[in-house]
C-alpha positions in Angstrom: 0.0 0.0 0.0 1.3 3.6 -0.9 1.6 5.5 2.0 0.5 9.1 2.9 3.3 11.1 1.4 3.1 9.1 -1.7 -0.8 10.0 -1.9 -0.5 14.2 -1.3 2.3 14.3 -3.2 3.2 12.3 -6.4 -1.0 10.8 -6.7 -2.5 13.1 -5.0 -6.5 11.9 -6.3 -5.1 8.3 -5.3 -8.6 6.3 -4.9 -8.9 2.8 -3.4 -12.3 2.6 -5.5 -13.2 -0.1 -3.2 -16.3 -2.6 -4.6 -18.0 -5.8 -4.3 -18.2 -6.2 -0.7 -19.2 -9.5 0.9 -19.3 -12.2 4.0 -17.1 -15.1 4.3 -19.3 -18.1 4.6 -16.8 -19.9 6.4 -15.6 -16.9 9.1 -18.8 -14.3 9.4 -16.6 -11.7 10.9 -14.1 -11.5 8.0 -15.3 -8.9 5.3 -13.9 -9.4 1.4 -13.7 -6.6 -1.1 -12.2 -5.6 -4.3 -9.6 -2.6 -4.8 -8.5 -1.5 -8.3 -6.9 1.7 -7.5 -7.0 4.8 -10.0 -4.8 8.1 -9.6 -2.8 10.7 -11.7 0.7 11.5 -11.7 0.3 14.9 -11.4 3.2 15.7 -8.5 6.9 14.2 -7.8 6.9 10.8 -7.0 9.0 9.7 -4.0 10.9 13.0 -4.4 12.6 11.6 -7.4 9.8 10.9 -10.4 9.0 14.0 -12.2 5.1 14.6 -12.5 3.8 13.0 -16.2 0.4 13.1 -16.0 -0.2 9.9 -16.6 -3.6 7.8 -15.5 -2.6 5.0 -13.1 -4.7 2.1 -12.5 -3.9 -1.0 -10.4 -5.5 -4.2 -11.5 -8.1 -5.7 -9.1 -7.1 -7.1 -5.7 -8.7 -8.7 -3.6 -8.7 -7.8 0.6 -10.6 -8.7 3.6 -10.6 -7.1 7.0 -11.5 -9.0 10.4 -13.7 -7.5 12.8 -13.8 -8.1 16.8 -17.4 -8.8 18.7 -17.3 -4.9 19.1 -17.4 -4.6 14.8 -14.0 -2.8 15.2 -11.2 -3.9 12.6 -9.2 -6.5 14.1 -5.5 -5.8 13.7 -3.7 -7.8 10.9 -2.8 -11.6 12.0 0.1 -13.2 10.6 -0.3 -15.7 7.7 0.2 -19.1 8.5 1.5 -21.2 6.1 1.2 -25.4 6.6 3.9 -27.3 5.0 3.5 -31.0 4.7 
């Protein structure tokens, strides 16, 4: 994810354009969504990229957030991965 520098100053009209929200049938407190992010070049980039004005466009990801009993976003969990 681009941070908050990268956002007001290289792409600053950086937009998550977050869509097709749903449940997990198998964990009803995790939330998936898609992301395909949009935004102009339109400032320096990283403090090195010259502005081009270029349209940039991410292609669709997919991301859930977990929620706790209180519907607050659980912090991120590490990713277990089972070897066999």
């Amino acid at each position: 994810m681009l941070g908050p520098s990268v956002r007001q100053s290289g792409i600053p009209d950086l937009c998550g354009n977050m869509i097709h929200f749903r449940v997990d049938p198998f964990m009803p407190s995790r939330v998936w969504f898609t992301t395909m992010a949009t935004g102009t070049h339109s400032g320096t980039l990283a403090g090195v990229f010259e502005p081009t004005g270029k349209t940039i466009r991410s292609p669709p990801q997919s991301c859930s957030l977990t929620f706790n009993e209180e519907g607050q976003v659980r912090a991120p969990q590490p990713v277990r991965v089972w070897h066999e």
